[in-house]
N, C-alpha and C positions, 0 to 999 in steps of 0.2 A: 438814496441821494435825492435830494432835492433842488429845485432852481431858484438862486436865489437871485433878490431884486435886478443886481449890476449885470446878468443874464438875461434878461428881458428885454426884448429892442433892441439888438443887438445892430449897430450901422451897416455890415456888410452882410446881415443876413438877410434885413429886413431890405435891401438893394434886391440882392438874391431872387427875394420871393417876389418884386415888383416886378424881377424882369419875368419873371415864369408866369406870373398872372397876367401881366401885358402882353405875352405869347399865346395866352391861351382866351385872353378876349378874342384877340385877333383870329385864330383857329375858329371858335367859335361862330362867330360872325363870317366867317369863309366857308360855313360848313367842312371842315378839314377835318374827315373822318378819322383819317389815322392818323394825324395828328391828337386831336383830341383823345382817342384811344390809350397815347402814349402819352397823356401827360395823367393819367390814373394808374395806382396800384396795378400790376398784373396778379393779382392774386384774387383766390375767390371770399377774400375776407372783407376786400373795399366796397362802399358802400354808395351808392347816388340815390336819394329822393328829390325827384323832380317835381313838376306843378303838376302833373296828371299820372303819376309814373314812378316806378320804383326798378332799382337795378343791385341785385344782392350778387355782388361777386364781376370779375372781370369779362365772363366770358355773354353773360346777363347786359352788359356792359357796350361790348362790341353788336351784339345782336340790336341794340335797342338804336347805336349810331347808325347801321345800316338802315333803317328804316325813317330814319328824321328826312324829311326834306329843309332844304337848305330856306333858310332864313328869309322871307319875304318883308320884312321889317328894321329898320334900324333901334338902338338900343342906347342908351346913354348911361355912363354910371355916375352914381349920387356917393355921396360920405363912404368913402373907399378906406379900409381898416385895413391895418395889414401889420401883425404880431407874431415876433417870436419868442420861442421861447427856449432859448440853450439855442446851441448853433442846427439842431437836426431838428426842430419843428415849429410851427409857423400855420399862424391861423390869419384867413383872406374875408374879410366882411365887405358888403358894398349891396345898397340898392340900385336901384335900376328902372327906369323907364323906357318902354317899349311904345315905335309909331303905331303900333295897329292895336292898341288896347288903355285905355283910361284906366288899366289896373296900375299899383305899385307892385314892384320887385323887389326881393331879397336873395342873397345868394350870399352862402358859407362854405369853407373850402376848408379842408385841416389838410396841410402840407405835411410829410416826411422827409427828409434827407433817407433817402436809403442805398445801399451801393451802387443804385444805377441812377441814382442821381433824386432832384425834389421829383414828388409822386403826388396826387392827392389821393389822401385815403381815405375820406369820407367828404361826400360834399351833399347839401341842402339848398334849395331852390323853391321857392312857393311865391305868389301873387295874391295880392289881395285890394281890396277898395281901396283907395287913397285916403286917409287917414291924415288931420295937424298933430303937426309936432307938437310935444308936449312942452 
């Protein structure tokens, strides 16, 4: 089965996914361990590549929040994307500027709808020089 066009953007999924992704800025930025813990896969399949840092699986995952100290910097997001596709999946794009570094941000998130609710199950995170738009 395939997703076809009129499945795409769906108005109440892509609501869905704002509110999960605006939960989990805010997590973020709070340092909310277990929070942040709970809004990824619990399975050892999900995956996080960070800007210095890889975490294969959930439990890779919780070990890596235990050890982050809390955010000494504010963050702003730039061109914030946010896709789905069918009502169970949902892809999150947004750069991002951080106060304590002249680098650019990016950060990708693949959402799932899955019985305990959206999850991300794979997310990417890298920085790099700032860079003009094309």
């Amino acid at each position: 089965m395939s997703i076809t066009p009129d499945q795409i953007d769906l108005p109440a999924v892509c609501a869905e996914l704002q509110a999960e992704f605006t939960r989990y800025e805010a997590a973020l930025m709070a340092n909310d361990v277990q929070a942040l813990n709970d809004f990824f896969w619990c399975d050892p399949r999900v995956t996080r590549y960070g800007i210095a840092d890889k975490q294969l699986g959930h439990e890779a995952l919780v070990r890596y929040r235990a050890q982050v100290p809390a955010p000494d910097f504010t963050r702003a997001l730039h061109r914030v994307r946010l896709h789905s596709f069918g009502p169970d999946l949902a892809v999150a794009q947004c750069e991002f500027t951080r106060s304590d570094t002249p680098l650019h941000g990016f950060q990708t998130q693949t959402w799932a709808r899955l019985p305990e609710g959206w999850k991300i199950v794979a997310a990417h995170v890298s920085m790099v020089p700032p860079f003009p738009d094309p």
